[in-house]
BAFI-3210 file (N, C-alpha, C; in Angstrom, 3 decimals, decimal comma, padded with zeros to 6 digits):
// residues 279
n [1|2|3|4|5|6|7|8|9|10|11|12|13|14|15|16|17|18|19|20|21|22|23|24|25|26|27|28|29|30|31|32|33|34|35|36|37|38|39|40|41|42|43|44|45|46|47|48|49|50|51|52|53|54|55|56|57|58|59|60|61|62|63|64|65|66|67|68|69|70|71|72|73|74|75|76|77|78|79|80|81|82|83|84|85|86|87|88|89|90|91|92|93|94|95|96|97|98|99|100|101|102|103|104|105|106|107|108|109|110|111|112|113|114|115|116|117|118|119|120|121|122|123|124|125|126|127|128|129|130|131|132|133|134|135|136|137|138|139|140|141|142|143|144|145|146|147|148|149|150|151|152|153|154|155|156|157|158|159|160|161|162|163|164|165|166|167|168|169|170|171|172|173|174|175|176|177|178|179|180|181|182|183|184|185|186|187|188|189|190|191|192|193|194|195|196|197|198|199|200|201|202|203|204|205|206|207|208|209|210|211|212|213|214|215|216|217|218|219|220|221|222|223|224|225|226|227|228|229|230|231|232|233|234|235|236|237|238|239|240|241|242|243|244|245|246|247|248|249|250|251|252|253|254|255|256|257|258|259|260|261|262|263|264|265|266|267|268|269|270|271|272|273|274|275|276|277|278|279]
n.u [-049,230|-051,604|-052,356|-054,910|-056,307|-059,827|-061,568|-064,584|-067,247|-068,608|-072,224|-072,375|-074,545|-077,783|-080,155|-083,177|-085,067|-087,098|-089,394|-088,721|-089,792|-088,714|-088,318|-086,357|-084,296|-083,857|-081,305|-079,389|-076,303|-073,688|-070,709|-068,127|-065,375|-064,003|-061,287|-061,766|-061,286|-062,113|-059,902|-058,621|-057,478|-055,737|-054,954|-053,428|-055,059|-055,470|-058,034|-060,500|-063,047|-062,389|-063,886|-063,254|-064,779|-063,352|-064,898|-066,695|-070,519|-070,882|-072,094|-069,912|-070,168|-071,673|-073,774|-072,338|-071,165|-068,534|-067,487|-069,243|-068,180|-065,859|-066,168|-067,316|-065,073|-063,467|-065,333|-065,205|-062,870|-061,933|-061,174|-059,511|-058,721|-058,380|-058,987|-058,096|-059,814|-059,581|-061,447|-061,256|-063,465|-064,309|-065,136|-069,048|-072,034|-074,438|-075,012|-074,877|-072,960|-071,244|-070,119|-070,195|-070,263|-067,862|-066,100|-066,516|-065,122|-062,823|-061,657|-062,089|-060,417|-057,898|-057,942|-057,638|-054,826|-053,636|-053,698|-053,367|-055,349|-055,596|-057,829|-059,323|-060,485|-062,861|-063,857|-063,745|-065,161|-068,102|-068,800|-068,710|-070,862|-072,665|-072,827|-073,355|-075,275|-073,726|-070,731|-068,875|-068,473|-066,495|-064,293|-064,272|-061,469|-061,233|-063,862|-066,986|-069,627|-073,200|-075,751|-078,160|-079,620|-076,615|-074,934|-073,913|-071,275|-069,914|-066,541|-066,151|-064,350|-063,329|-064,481|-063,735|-061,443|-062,225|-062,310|-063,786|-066,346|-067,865|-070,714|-072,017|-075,261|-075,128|-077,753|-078,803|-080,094|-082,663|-081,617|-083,250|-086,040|-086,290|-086,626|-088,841|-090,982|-090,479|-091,984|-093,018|-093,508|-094,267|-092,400|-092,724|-091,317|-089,012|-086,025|-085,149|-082,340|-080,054|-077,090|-075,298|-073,029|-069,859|-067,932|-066,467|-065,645|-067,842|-069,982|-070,372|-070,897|-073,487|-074,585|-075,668|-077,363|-080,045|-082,065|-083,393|-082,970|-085,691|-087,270|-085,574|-085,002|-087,512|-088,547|-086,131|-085,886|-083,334|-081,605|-081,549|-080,912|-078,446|-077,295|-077,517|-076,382|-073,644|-073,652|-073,689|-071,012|-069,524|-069,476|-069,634|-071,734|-074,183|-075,087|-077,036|-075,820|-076,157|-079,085|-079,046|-077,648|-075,997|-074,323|-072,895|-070,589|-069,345|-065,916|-063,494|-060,886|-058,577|-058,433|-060,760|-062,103|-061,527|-061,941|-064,144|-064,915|-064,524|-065,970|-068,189|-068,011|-067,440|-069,949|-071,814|-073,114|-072,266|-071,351|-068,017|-066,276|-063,177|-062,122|-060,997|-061,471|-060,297|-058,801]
n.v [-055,062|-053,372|-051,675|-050,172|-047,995|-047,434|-045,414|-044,539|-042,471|-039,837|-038,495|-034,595|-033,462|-033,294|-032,747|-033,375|-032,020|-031,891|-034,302|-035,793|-035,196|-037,455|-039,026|-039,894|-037,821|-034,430|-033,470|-031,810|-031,808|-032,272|-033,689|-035,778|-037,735|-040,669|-042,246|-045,484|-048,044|-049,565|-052,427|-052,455|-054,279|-054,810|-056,400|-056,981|-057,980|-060,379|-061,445|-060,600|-059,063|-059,535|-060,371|-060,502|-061,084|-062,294|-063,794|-061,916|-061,801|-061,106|-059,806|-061,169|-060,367|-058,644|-057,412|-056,219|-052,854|-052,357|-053,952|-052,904|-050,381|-050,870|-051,916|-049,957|-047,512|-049,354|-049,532|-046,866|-046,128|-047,827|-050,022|-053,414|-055,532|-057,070|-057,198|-058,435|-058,078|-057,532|-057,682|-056,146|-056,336|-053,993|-051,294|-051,654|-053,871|-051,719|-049,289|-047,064|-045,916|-045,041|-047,453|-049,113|-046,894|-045,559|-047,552|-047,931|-045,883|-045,392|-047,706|-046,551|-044,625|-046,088|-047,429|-045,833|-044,794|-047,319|-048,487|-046,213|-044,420|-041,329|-039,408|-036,946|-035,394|-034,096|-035,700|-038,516|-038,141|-037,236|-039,882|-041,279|-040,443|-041,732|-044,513|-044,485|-042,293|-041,342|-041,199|-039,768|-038,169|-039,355|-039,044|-036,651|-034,326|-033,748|-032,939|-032,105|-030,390|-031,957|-031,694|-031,476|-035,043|-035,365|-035,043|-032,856|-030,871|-029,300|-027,388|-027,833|-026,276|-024,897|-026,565|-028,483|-030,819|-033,884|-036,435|-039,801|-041,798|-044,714|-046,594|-049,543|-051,185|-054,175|-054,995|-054,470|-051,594|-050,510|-048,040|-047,653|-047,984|-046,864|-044,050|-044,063|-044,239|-042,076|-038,727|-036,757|-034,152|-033,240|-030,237|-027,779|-025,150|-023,048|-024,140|-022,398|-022,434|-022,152|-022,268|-023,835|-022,203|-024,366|-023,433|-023,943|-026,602|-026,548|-025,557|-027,445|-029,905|-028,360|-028,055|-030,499|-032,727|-034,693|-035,947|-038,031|-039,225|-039,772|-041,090|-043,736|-044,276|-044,618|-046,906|-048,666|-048,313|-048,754|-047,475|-045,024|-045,398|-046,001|-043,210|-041,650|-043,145|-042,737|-040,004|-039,763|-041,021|-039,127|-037,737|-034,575|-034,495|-036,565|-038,945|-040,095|-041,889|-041,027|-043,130|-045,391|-047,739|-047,001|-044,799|-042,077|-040,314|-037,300|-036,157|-034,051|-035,177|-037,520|-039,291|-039,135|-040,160|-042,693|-043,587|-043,542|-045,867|-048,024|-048,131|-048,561|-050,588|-052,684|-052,681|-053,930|-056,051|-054,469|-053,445|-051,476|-048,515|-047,074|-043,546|-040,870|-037,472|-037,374|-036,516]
n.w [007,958|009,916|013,218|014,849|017,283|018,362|019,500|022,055|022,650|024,573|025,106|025,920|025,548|024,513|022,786|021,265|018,627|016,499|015,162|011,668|008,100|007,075|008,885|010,706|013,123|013,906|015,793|018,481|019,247|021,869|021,446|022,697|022,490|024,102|026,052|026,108|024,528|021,440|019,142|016,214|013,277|010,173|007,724|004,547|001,297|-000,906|-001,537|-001,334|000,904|004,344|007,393|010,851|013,794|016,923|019,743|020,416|019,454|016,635|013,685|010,705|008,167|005,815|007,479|008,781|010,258|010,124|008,175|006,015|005,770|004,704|002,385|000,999|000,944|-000,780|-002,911|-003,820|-004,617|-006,968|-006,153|-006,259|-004,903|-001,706|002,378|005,001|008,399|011,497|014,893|017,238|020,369|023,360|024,074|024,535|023,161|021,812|023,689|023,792|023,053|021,013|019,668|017,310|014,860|015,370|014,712|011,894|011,451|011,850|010,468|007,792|007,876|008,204|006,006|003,927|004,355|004,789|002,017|000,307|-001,113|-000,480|-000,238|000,874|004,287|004,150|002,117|003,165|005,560|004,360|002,973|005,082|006,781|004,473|005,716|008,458|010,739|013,054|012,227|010,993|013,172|014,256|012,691|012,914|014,356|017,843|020,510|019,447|017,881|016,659|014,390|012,383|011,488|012,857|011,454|010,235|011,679|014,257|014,959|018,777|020,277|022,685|024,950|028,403|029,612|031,079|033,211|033,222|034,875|033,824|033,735|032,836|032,429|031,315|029,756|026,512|024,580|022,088|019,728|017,766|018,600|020,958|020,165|018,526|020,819|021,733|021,813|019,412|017,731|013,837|012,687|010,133|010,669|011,230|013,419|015,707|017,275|020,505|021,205|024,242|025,941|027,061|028,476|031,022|033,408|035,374|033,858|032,217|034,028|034,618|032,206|031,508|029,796|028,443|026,097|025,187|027,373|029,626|028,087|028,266|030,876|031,579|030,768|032,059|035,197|036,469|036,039|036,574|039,361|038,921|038,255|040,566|042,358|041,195|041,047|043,908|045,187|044,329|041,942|039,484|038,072|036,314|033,446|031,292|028,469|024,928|023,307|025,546|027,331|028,646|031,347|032,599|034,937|035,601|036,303|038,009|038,664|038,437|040,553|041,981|040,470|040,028|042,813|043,206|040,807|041,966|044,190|042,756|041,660|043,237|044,424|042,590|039,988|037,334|034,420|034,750|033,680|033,495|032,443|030,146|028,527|025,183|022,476]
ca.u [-050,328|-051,752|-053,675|-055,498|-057,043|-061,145|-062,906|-066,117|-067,327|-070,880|-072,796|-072,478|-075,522|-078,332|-081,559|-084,356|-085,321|-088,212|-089,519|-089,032|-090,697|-087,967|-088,920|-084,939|-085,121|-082,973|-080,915|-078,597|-075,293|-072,482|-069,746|-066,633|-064,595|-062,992|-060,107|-062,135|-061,033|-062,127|-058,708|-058,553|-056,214|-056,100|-053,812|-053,663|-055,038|-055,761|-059,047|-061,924|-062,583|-063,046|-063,689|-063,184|-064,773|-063,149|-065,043|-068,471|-071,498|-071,077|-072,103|-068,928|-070,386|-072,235|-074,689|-071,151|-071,017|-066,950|-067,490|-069,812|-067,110|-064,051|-066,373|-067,690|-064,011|-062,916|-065,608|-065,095|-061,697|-061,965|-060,022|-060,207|-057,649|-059,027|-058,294|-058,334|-059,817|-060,163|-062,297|-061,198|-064,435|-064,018|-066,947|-070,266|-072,447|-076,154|-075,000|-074,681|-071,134|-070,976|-069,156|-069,948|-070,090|-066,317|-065,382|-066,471|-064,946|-061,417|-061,774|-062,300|-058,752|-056,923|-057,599|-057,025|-053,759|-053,094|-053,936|-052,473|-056,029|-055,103|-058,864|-059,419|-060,561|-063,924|-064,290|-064,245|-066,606|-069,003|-068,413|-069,173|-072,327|-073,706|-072,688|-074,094|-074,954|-072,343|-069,577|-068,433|-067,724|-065,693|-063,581|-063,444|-060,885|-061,685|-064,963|-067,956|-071,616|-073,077|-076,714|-079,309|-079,328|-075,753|-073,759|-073,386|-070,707|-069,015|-065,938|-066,486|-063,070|-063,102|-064,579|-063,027|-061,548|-062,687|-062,313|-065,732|-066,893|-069,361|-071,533|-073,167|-075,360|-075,483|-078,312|-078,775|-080,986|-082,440|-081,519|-084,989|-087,405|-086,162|-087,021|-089,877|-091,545|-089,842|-093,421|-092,351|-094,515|-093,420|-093,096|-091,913|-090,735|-087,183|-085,927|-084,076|-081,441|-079,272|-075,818|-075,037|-071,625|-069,425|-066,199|-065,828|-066,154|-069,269|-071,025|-070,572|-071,563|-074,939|-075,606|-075,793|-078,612|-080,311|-083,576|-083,638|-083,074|-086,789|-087,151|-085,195|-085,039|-088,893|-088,263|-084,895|-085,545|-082,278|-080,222|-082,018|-080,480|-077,000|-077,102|-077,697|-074,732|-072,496|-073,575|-073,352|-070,028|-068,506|-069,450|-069,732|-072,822|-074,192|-076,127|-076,828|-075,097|-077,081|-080,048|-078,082|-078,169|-074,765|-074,620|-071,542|-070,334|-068,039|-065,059|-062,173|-059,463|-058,363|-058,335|-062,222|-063,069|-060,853|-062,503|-065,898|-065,176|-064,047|-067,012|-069,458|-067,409|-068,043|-071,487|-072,775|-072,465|-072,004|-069,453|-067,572|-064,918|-062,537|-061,585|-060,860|-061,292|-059,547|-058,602]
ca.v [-055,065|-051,890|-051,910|-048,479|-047,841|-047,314|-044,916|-044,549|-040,993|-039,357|-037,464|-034,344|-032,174|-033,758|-032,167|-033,861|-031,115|-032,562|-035,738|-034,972|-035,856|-038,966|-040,546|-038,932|-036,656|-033,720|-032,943|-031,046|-032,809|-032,510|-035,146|-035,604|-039,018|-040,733|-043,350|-046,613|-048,339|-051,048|-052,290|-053,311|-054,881|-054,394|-056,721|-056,706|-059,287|-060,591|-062,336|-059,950|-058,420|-060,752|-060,063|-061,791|-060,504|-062,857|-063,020|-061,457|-062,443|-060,096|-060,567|-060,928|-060,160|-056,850|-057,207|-055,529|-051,862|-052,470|-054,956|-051,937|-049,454|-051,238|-052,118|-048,098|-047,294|-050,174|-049,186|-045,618|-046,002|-048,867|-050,839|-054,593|-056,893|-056,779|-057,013|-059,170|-057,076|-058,328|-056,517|-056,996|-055,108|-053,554|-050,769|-052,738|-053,397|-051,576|-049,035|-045,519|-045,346|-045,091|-048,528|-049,255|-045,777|-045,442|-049,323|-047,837|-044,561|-046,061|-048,729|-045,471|-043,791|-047,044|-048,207|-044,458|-044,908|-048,081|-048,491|-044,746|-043,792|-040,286|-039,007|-036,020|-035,655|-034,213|-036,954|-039,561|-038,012|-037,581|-041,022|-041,851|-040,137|-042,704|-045,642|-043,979|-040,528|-040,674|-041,776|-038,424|-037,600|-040,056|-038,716|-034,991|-033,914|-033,213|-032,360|-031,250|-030,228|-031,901|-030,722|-032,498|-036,102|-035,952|-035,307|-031,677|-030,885|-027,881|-027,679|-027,261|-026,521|-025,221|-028,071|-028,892|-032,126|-034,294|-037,982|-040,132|-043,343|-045,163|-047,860|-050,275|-052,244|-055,425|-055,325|-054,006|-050,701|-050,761|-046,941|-047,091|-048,224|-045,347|-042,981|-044,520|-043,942|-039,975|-038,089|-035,748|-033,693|-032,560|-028,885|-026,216|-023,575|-023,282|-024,474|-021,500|-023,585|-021,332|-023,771|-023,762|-022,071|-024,806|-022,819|-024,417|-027,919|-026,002|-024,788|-029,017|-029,956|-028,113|-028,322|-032,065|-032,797|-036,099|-035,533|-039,524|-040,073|-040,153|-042,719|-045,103|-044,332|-044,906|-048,453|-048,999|-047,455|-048,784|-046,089|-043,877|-045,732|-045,843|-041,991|-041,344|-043,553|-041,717|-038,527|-040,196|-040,906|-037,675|-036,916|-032,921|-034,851|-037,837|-038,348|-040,968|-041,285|-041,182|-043,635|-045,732|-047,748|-046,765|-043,827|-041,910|-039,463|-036,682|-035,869|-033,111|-035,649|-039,054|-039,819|-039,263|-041,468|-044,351|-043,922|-043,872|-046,713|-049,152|-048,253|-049,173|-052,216|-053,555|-053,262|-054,361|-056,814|-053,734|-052,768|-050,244|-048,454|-045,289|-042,936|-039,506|-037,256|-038,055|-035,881]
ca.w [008,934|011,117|014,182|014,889|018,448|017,955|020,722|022,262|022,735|025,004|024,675|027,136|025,628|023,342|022,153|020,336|018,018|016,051|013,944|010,310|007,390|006,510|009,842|010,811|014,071|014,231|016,636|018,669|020,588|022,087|021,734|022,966|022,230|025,044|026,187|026,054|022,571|020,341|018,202|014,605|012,550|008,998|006,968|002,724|000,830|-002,350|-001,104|-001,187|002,448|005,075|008,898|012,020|015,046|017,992|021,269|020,119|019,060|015,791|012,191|009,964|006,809|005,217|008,012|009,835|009,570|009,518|006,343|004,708|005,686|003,950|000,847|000,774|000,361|-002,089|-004,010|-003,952|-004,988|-007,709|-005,989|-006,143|-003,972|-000,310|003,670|006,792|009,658|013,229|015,330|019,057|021,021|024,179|023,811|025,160|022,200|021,903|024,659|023,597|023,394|019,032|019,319|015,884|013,683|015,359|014,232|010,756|010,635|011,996|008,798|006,527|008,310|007,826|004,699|002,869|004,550|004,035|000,404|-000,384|-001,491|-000,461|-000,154|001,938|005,441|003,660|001,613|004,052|006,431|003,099|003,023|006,448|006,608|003,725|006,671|009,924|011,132|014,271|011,713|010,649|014,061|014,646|011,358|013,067|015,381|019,012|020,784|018,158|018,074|015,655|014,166|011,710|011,971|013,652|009,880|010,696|012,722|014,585|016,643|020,067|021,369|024,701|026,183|029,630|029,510|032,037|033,850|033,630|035,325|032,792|033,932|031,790|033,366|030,913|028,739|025,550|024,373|020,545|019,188|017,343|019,915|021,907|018,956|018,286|021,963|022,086|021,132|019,005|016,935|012,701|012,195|009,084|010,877|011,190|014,579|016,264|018,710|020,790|021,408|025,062|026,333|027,395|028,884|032,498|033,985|036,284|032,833|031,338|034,978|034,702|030,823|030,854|029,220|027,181|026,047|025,032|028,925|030,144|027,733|028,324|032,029|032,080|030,426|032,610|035,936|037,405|035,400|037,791|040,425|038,667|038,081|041,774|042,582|040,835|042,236|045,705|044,920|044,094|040,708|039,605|037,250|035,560|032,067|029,617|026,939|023,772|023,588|026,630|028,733|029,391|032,053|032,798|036,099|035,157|037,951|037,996|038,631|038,517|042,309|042,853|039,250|040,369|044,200|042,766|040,333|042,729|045,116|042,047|041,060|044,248|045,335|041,119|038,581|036,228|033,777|035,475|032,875|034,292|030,881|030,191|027,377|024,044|021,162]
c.u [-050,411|-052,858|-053,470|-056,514|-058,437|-062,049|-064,167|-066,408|-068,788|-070,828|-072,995|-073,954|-076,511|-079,647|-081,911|-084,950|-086,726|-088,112|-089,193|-089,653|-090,141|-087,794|-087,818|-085,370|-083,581|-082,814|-080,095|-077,510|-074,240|-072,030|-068,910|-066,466|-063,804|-062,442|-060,949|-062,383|-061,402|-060,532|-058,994|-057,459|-056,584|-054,760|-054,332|-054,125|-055,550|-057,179|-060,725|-061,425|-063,180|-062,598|-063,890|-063,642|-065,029|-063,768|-066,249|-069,235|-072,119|-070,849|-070,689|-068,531|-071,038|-073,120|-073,543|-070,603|-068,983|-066,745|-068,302|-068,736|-066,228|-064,683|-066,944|-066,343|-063,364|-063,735|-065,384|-063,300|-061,148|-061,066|-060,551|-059,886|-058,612|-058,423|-059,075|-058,470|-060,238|-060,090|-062,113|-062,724|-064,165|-065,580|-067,997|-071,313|-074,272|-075,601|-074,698|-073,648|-070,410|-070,177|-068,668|-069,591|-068,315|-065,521|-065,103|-065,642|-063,051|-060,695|-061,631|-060,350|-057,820|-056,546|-057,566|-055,564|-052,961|-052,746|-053,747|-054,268|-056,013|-056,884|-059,042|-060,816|-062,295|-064,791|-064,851|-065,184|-068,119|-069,611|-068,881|-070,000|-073,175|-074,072|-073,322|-074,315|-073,666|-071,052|-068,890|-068,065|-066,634|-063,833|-063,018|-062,604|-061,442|-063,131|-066,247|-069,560|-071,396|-075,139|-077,308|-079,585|-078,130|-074,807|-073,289|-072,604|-069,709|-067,893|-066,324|-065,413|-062,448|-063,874|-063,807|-062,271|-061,941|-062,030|-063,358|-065,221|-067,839|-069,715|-072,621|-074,032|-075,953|-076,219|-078,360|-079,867|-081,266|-082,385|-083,125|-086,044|-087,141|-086,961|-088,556|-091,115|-090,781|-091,315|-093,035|-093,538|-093,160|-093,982|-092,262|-091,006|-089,553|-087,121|-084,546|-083,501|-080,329|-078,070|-075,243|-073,616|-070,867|-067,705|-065,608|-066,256|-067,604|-069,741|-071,559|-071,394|-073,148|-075,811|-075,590|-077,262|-079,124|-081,879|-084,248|-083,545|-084,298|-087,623|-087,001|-084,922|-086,405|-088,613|-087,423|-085,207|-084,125|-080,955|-080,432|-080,872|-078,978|-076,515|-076,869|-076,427|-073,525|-072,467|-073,102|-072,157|-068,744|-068,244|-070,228|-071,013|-072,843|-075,362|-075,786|-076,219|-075,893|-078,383|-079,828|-078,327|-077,375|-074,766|-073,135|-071,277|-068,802|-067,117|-063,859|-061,039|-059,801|-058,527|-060,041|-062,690|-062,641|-061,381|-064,214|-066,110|-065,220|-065,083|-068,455|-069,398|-068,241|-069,230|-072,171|-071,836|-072,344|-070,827|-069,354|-066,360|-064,111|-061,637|-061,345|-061,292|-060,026|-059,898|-059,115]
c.v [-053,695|-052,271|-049,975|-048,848|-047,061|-046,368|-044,411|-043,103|-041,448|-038,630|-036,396|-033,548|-033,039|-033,233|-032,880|-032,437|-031,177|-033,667|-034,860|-035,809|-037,667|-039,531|-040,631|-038,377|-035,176|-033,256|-031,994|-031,339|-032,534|-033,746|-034,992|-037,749|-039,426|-042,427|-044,528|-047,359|-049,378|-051,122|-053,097|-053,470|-055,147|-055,444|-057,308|-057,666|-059,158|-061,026|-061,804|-059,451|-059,893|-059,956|-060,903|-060,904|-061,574|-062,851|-062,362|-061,722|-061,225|-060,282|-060,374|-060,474|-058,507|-056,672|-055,977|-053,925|-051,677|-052,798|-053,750|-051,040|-049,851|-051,733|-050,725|-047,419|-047,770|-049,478|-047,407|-045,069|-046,671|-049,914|-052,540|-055,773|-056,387|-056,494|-057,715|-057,828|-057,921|-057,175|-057,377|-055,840|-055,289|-052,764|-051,777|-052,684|-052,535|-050,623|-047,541|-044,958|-045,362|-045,686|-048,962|-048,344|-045,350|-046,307|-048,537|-046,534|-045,066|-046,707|-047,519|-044,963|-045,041|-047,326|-047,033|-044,670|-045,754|-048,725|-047,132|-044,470|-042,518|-039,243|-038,428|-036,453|-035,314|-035,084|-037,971|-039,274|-037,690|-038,751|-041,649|-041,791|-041,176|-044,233|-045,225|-042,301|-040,268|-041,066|-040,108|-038,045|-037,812|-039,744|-037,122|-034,966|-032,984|-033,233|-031,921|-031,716|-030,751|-031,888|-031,759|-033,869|-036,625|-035,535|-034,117|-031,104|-029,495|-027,588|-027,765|-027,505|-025,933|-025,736|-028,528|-030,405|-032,770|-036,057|-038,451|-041,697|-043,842|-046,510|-047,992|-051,690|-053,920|-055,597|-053,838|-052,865|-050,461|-049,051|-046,318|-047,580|-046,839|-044,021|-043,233|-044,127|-042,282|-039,552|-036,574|-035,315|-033,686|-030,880|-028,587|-025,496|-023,953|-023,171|-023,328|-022,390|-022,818|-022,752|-022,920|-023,518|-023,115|-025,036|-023,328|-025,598|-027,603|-026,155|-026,486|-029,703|-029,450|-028,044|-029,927|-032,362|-033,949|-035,934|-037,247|-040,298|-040,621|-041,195|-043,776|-045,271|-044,926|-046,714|-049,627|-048,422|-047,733|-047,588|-045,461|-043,841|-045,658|-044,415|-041,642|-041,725|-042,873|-040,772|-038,778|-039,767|-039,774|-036,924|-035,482|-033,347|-036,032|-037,953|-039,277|-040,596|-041,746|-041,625|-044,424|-047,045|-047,105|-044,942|-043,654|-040,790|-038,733|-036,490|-035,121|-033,778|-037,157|-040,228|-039,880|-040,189|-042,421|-044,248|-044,323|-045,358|-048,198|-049,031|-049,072|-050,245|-053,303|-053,804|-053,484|-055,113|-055,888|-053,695|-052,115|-049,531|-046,673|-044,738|-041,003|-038,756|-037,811|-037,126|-036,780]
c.w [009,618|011,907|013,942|016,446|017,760|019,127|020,673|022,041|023,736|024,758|025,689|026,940|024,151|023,476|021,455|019,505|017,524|015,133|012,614|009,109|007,031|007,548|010,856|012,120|013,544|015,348|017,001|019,919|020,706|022,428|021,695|022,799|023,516|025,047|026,597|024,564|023,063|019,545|017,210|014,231|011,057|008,283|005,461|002,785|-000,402|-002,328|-001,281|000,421|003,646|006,591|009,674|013,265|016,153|019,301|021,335|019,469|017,816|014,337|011,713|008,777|006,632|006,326|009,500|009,791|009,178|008,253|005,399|004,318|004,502|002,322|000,432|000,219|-000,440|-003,263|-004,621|-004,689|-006,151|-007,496|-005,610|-005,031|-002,748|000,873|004,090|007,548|010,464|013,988|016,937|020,218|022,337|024,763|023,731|023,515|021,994|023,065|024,390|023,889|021,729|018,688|017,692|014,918|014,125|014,556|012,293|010,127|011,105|011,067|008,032|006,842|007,723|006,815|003,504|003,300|003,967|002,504|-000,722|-000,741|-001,435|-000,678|001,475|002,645|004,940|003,122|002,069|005,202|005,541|003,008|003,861|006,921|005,752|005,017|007,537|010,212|012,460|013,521|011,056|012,067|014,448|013,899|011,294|014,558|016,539|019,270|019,587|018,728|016,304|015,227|012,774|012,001|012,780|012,609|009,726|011,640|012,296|015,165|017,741|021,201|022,249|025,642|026,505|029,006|031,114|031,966|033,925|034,011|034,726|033,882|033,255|032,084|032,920|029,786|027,634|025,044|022,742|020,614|018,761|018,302|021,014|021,630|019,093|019,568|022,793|021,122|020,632|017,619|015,030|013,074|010,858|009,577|011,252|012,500|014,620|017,696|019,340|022,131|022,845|025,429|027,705|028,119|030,389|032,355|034,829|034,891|032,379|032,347|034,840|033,250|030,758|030,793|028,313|027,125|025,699|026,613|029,583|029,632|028,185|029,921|032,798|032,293|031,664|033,994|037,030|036,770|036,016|038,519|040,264|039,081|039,753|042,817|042,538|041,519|043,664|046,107|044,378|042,252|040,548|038,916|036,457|034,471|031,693|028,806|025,427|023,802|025,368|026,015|029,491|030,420|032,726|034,378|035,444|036,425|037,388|038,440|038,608|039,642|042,127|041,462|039,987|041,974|043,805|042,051|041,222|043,556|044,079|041,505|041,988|044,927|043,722|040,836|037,733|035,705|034,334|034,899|033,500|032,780|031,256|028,471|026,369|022,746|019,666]
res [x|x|x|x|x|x|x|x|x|x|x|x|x|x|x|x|x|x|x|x|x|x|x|x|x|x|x|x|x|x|x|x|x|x|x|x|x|x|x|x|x|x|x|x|x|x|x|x|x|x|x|x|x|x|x|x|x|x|x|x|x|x|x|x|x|x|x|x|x|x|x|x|x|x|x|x|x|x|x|x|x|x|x|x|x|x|x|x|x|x|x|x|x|x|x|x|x|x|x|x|x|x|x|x|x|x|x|x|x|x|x|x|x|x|x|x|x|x|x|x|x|x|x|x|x|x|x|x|x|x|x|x|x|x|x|x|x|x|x|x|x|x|x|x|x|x|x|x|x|x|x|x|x|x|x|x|x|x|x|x|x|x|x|x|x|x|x|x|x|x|x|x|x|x|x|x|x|x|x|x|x|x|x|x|x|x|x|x|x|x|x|x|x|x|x|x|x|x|x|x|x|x|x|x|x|x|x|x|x|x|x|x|x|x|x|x|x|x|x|x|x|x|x|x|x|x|x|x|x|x|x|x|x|x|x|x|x|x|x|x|x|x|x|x|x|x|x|x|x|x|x|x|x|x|x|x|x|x|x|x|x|x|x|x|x|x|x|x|x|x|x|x|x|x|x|x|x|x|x]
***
């Protein structure tokens, strides 16, 4: 048997670039991974693959990007016997925290391990790209910009680390309806994108950026009200994370997250999760 810890990541810097012809946007994001896991459990079997996700209201079958994952690598490997996975979730689901493209890229780490497949770190983010565009990130070490649909990725390693306060305030945000209501023209011309220097906690502080925020803020206007919170509360800045709903407050130590969290615990029904960066 192996468990493997599963984390979330935000987004501290995201550009909408333009629509493109395959309906795709390109973008331009920073993501960092942080300490709020999902855990899996991976044990052999002779059975085919079978999943169990305990506790959530989450398909079990191919409709599961975990169950595509672990049959993307069987088949990629010709391998036939299977695995039990149980999927304990933690990460909120629908919330712009890349609950799932992590679930799947965790499954890819495990089961090269566990089953000796021995297929490089290239490979499986190759690999992971066919499953999701944020699944390759999940598959690179540290911090990264990542550039076309998300499958392009750069280091980006002197980014600060930081302490965040997320709040999620319950309901669920579809990815494509977001997209879908972002008015975004097509062009040709080659998009010149000049990648924002991210060398202090001030510089991350004032590049936070979501270009999917006015979106879903229009839709949502209590994220407003979240964001504002935070700040209240002593954050250096606060930003959606991805499509959302989820909305995070960065802070230079541990003392002012855990004072802030406990102030937003108590006056909401929200999630309220206290994390840090994560390698």
């Amino acid at each position: 048997m192996m468990r493997r810890l599963s984390p979330a990541k935000v987004n501290l810097h995201l550009r909408v670039l333009r629509k493109r012809p395959d309906g795709y946007h390109d973008l331009a994001t920073l993501m960092q991974k942080i300490s709020l896991y999902d855990e899996l459990e991976f044990f052999p079997s002779d059975r085919g693959i079978s999943l169990r996700c305990p506790s959530v209201p989450l398909p079990e079958n191919e409709d599961n990007i975990v169950f595509r994952a672990a049959k993307a690598i069987f088949s990629r490997a010709g391998f036939r016997p299977g695995v039990t996975i149980t999927l304990h979730k933690n990460i909120p689901l629908a919330a712009g925290l890349g609950g799932g493209s992590s679930n799947a890229a965790i499954t890819l780490l495990a089961l090269n391990e566990l089953f000796q497949f021995n297929f490089s770190s290239e490979e499986l983010r190759e690999l992971g790209a066919t499953l999701g565009a944020d699944v390759p990130f999940f598959l690179f070490p540290g911090p990264a910009w990542a550039f076309g649909i998300g499958d392009r990725l750069e280091a980006a390693r002197a980014v600060p680390s930081f302490w965040f306060v997320l709040v999620n305030p319950g309901f669920e945000v579809s990815t494509k309806v977001i997209y879908q209501n972002l008015n975004l023209g097509l062009t040709n011309e080659t998009i010149h994108y000049s990648i924002p220097r991210f060398l202090t906690g001030e510089d991350v502080a004032a590049g936070l950026h979501n270009d999917l925020e006015r979106v879903t803020l229009k839709m949502h206007p209590s994220l407003g009200e979240i964001k504002e919170l935070l700040l209240l509360n002593g954050a250096a800045g606060s930003l959606m994370s991805g499509s959302g709903p989820t909305v995070f407050g960065l802070f230079d130590s541990e003392d002012k997250a855990e004072k802030a969290k406990s102030v937003l615990k108590k006056s909401s029904s929200w999630s309220v999760f206290l994390c840090h960066s994560v390698d």
